[in-house]
N, C-alpha and C positions, 0 to 999 in steps of 0.2 A: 504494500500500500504506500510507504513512503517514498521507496523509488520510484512508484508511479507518478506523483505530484513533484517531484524534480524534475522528471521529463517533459511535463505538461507547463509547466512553469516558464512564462520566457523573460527575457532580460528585458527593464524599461532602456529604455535609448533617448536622449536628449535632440531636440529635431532645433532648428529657428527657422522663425516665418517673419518673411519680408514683403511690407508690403505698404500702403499708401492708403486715408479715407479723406472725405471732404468733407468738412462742416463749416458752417459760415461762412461756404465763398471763401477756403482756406485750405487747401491739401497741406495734407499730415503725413509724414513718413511714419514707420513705426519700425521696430525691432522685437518680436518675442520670441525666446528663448524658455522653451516648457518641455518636462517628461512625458516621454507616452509609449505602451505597447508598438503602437502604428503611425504609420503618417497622417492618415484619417483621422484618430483622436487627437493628434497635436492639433490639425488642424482646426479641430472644433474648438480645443480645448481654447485657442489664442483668439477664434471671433467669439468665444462665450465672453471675453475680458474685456474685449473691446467692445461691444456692443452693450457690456452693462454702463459706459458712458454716454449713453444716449445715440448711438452713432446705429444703423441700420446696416442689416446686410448685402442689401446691393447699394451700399455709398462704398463699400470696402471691395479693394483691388488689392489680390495675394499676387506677387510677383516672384514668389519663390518661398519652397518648402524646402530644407535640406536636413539632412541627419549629418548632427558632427558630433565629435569625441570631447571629452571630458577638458580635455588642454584647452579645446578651441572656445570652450562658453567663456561667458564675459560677466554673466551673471552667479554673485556671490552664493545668494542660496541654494540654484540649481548647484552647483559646486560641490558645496557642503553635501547636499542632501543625498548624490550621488557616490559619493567616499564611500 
């Protein structure tokens, strides 16, 4: 049983999503940098954060999703959390 659930078990991976939204007649670049199983839930994970500031999902343009390593983040707690 326990061997089972290490096998099943997958590694989180650190991904960042770059991308750009408009509000007030103002483009915004952004940078985040979040854990996730997939690229799919990173990619939810960074328009669920940006969108709780009021900003809507078709003002947001993803101009890249990429999975990087542990060296390349720039964010402190991702950092931490990942050690």
């Amino acid at each position: 049983m326990i061997q089972w659930f290490y096998l099943v078990m997958s590694e989180i991976k650190i991904f960042r999503i770059i991308g750009n939204y408009k509000k007030s007649h103002k483009k915004y670049l952004f940078r985040k940098e979040v854990r996730a199983l997939r690229e799919e839930d990173a990619l939810e994970k960074a328009l669920s954060q940006i969108t709780s500031i009021g900003i809507l999902r078709r003002q947001i343009n993803i101009q890249e999703v990429k999975q990087i390593s542990l060296e390349e983040s720039q964010d402190y707690l991702i950092r931490e959390l990942s050690e």
